[in-house]
Structure formats: C-alpha cells, structure tokens
Jmol script that loads the backbone (N, CA, C; Angstrom):
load data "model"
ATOM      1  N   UNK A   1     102.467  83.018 109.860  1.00  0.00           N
ATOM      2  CA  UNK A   1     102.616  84.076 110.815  1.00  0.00           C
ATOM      3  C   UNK A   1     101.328  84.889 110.825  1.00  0.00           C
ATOM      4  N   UNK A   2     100.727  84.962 112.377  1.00  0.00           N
ATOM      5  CA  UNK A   2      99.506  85.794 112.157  1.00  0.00           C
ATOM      6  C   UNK A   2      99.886  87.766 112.307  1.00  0.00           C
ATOM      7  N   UNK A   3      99.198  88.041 111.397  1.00  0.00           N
ATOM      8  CA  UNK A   3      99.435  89.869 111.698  1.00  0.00           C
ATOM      9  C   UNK A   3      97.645  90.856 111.832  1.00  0.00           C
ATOM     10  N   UNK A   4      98.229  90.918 112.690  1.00  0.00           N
ATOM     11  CA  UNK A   4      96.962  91.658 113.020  1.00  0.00           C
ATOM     12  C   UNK A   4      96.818  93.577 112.879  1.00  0.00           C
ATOM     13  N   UNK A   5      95.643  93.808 112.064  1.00  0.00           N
ATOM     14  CA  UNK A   5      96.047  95.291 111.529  1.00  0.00           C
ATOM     15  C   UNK A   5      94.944  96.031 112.340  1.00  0.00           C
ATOM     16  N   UNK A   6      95.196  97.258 112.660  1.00  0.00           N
ATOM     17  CA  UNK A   6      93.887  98.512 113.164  1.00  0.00           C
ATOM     18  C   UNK A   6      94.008  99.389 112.418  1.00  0.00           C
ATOM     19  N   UNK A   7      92.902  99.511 111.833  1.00  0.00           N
ATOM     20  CA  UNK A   7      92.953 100.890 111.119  1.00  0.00           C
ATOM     21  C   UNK A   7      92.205 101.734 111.866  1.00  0.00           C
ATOM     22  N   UNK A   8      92.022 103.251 111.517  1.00  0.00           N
ATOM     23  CA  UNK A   8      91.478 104.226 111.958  1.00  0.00           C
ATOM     24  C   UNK A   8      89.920 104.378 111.540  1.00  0.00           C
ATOM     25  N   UNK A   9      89.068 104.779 112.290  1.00  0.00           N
ATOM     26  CA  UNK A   9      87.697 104.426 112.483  1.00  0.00           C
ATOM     27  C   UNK A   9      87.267 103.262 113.108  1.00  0.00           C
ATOM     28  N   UNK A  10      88.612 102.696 113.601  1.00  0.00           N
ATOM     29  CA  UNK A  10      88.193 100.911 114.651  1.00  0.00           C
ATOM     30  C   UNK A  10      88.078 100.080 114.385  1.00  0.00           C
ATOM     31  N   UNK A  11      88.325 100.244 112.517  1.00  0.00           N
ATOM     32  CA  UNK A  11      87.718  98.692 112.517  1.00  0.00           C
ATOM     33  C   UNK A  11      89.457  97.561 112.650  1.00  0.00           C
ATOM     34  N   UNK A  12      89.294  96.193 112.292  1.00  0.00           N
ATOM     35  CA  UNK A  12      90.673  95.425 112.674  1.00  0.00           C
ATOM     36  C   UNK A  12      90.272  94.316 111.530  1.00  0.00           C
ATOM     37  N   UNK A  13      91.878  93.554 111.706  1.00  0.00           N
ATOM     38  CA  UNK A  13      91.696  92.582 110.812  1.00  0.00           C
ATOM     39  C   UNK A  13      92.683  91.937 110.879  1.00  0.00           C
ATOM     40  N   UNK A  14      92.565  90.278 110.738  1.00  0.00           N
ATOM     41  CA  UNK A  14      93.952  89.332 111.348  1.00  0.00           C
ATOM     42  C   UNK A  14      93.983  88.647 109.879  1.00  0.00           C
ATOM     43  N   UNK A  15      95.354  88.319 109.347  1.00  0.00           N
ATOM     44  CA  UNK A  15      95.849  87.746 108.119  1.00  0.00           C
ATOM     45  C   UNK A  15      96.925  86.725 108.610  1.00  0.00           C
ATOM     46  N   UNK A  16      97.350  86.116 108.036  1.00  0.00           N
ATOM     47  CA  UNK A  16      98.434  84.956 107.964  1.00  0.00           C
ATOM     48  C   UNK A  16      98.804  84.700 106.820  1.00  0.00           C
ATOM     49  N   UNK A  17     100.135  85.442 106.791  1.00  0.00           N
ATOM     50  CA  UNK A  17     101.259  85.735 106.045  1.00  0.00           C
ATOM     51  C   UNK A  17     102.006  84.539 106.077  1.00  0.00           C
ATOM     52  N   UNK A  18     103.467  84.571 105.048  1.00  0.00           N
ATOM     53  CA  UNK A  18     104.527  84.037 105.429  1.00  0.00           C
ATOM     54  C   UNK A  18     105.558  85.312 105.906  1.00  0.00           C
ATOM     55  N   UNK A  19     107.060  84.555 106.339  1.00  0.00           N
ATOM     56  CA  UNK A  19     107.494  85.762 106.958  1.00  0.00           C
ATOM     57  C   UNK A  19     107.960  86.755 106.175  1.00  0.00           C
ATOM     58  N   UNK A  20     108.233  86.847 104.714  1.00  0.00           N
ATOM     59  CA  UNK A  20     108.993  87.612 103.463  1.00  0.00           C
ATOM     60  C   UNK A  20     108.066  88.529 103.610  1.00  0.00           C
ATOM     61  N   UNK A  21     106.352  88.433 103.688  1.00  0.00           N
ATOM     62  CA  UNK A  21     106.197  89.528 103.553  1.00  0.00           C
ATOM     63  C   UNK A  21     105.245  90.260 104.654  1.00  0.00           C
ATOM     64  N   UNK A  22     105.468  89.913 106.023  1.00  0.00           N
ATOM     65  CA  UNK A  22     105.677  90.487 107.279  1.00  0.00           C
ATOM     66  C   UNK A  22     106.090  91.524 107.088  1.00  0.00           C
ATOM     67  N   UNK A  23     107.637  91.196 106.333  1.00  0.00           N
ATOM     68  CA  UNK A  23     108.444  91.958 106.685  1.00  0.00           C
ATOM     69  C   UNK A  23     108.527  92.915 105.381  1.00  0.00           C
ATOM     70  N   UNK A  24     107.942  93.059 104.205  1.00  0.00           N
ATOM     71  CA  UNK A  24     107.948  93.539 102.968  1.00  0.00           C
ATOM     72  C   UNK A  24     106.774  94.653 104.023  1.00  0.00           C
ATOM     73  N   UNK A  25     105.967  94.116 104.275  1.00  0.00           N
ATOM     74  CA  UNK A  25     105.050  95.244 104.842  1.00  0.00           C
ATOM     75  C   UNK A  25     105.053  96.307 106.445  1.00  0.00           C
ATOM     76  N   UNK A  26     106.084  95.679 106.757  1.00  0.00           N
ATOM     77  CA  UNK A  26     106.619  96.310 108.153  1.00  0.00           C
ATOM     78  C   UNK A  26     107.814  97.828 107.193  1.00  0.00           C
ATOM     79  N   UNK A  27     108.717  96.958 106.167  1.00  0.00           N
ATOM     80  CA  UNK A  27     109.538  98.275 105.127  1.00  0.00           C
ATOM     81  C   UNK A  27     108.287  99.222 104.394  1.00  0.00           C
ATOM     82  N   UNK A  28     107.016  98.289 103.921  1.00  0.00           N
ATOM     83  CA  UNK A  28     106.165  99.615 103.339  1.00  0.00           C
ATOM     84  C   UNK A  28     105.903 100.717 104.300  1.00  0.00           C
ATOM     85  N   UNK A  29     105.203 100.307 105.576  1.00  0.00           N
ATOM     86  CA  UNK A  29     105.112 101.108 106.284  1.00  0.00           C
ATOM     87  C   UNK A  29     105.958 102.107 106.878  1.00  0.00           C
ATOM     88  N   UNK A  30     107.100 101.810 106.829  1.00  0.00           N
ATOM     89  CA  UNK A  30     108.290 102.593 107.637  1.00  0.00           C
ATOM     90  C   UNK A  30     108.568 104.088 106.249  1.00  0.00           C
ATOM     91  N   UNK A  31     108.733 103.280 104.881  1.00  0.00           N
ATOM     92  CA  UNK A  31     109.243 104.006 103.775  1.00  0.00           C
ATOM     93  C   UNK A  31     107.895 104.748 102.937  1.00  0.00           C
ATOM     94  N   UNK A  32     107.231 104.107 103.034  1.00  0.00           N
ATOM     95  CA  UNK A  32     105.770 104.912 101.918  1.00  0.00           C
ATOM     96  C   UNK A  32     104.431 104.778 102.264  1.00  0.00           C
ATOM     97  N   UNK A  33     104.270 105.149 103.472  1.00  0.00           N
ATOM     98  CA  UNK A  33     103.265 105.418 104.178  1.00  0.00           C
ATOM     99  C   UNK A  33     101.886 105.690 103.512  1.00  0.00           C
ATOM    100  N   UNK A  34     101.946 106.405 102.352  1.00  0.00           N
ATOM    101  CA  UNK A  34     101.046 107.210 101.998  1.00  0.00           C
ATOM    102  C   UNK A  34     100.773 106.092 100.790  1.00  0.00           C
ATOM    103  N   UNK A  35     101.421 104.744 100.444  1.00  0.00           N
ATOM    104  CA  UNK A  35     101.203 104.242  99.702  1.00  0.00           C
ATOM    105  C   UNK A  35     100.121 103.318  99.604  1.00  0.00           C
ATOM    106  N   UNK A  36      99.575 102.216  98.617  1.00  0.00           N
ATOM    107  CA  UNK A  36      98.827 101.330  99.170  1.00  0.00           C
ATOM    108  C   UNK A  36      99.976  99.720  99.167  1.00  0.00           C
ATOM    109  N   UNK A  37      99.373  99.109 100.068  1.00  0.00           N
ATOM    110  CA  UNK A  37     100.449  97.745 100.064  1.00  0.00           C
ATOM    111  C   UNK A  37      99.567  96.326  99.437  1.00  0.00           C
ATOM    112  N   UNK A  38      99.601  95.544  98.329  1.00  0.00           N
ATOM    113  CA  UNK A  38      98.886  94.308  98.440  1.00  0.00           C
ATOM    114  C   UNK A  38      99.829  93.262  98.689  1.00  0.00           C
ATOM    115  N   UNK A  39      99.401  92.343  99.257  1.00  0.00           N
ATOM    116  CA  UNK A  39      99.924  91.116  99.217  1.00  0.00           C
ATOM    117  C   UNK A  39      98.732  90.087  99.569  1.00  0.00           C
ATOM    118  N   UNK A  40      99.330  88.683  99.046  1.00  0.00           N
ATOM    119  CA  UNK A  40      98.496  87.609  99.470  1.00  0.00           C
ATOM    120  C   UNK A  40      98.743  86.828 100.889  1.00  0.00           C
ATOM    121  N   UNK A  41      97.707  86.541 101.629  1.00  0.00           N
ATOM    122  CA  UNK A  41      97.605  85.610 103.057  1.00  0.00           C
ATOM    123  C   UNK A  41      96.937  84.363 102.543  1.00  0.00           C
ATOM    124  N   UNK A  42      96.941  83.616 103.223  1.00  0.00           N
ATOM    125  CA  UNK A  42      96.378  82.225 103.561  1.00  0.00           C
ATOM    126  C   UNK A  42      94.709  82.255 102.845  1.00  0.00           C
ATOM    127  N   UNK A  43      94.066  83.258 103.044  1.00  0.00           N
ATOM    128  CA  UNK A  43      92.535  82.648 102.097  1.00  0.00           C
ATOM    129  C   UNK A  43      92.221  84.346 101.487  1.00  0.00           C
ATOM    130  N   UNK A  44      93.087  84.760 100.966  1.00  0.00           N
ATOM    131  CA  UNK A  44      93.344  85.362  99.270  1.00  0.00           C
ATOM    132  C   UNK A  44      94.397  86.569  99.405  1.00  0.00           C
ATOM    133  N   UNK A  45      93.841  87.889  98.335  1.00  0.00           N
ATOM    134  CA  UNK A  45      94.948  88.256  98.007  1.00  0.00           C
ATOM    135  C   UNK A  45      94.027  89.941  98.835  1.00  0.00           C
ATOM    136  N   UNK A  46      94.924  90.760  99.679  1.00  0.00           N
ATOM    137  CA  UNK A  46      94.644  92.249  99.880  1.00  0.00           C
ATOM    138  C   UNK A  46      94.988  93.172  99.717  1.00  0.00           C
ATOM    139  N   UNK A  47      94.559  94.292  99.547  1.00  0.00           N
ATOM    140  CA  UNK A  47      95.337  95.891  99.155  1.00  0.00           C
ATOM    141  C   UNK A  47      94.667  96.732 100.278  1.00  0.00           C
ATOM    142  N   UNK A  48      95.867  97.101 101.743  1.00  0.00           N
ATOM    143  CA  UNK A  48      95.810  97.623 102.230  1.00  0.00           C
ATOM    144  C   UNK A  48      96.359  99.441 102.238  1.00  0.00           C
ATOM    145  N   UNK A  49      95.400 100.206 102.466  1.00  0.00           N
ATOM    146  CA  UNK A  49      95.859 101.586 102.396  1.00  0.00           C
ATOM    147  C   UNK A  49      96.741 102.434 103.874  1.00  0.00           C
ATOM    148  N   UNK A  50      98.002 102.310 103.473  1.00  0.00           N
ATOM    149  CA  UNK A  50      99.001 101.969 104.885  1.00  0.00           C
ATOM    150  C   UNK A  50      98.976 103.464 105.444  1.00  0.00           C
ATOM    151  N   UNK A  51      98.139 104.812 104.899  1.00  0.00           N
ATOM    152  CA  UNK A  51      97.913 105.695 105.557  1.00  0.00           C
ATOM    153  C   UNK A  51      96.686 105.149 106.820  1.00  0.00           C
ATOM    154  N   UNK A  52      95.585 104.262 106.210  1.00  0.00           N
ATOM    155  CA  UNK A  52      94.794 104.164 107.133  1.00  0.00           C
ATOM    156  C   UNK A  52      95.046 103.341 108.417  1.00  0.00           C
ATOM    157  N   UNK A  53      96.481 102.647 108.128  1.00  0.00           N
ATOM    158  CA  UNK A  53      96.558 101.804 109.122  1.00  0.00           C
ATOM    159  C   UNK A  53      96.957 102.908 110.715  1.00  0.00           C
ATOM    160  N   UNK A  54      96.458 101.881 112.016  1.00  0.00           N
ATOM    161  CA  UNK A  54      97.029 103.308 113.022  1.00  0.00           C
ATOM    162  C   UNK A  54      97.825 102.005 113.953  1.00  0.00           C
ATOM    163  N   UNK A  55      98.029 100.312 113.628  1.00  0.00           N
ATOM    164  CA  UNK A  55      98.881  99.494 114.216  1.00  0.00           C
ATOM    165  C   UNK A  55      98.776  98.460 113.548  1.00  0.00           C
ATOM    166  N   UNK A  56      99.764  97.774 113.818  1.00  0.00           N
ATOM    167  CA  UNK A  56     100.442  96.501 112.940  1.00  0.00           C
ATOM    168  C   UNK A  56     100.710  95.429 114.708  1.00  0.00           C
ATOM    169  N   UNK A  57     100.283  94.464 114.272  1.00  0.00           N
ATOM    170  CA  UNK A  57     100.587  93.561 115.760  1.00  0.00           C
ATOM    171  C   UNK A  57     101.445  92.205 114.852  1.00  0.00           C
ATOM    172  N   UNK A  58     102.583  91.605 114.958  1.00  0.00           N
ATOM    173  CA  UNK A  58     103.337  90.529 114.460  1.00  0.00           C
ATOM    174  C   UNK A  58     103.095  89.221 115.273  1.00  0.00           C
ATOM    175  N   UNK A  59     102.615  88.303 114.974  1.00  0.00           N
ATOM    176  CA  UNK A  59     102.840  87.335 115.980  1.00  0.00           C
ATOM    177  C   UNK A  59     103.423  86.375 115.366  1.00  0.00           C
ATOM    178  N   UNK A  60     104.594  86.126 115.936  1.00  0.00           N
ATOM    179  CA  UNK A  60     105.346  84.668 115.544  1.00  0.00           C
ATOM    180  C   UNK A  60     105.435  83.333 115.374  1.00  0.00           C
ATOM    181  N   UNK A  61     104.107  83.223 116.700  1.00  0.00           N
ATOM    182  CA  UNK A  61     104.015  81.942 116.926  1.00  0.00           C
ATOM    183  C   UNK A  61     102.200  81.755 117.191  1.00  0.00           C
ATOM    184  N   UNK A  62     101.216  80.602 116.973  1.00  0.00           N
ATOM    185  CA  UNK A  62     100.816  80.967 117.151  1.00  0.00           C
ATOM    186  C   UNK A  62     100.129  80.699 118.631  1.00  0.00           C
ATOM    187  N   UNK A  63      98.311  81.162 118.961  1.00  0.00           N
ATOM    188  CA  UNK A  63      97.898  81.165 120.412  1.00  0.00           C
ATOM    189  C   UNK A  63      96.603  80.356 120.552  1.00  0.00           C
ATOM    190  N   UNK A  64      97.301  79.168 120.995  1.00  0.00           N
ATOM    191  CA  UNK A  64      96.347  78.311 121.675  1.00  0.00           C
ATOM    192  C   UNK A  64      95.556  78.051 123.618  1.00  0.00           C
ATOM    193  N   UNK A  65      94.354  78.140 123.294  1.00  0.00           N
ATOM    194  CA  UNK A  65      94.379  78.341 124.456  1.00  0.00           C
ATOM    195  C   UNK A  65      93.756  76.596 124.781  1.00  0.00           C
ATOM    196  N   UNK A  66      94.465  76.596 126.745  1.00  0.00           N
ATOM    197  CA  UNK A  66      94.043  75.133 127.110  1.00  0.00           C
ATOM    198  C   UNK A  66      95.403  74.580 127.457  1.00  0.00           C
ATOM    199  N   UNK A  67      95.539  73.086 127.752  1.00  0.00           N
ATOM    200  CA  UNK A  67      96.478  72.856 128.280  1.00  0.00           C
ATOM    201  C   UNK A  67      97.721  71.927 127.041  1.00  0.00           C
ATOM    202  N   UNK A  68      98.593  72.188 127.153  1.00  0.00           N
ATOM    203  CA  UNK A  68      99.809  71.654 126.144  1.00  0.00           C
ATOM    204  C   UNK A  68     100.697  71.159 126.309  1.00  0.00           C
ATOM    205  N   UNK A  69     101.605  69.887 126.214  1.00  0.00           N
ATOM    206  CA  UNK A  69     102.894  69.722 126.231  1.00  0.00           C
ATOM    207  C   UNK A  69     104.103  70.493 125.759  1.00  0.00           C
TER     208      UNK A  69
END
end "model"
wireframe off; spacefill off
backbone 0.3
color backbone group
C-alpha cells in the first residue's frame, strides 16, 4: 500500500506499507498527535514526527500509467 505524507515547510514523502500499519498510523495520528510514530516500509525502517505532518494520502491500489487490461 502506497502512503504518501506532507509535512509542514513542503517538503513530502511516499512509503509502502502493509495494511496493519496504514492503519496503526492513521490511530497514531487521530490519538497522539504530538507523538513520534516509527514503522518499517518496503526499503527500511522511519520515525515520523506526527505533529509535523499537515496530510496523510492512502492509496490502495496502485497507479499505472498507459494502457491495461
């Protein structure tokens, strides 16, 4: 699952999760804002500071562009 983060000052950043902790980090954000969150994606491990975040984007599936069956 790709998740794409914005933090404040502009900068961004896309990870690929599994879905357990999508969703472990969609509850950090809602419950302890002020906390920091790590978890591991697909090419290593991060510690995001979920005050700095200012959006969270979920994507389920992912986006290919061009033509497909």
């Amino acid at each position: 699952m790709r998740v794409e983060f914005g933090f404040d000052g502009g900068q961004g950043m896309v990870v690929h999760v599994d879905a357990p902790t999508a969703d472990a980090l969609e509850r950090a954000l809602a419950e302890a804002p002020e906390e920091a969150f790590a978890f591991d994606a697909d090419d290593g491990r991060y510690t995001v500071r979920l005050n700095r975040v200012v959006y969270v984007k979920r994507l389920a599936r992912e986006s290919r562009v061009g033509f497909g069956a």
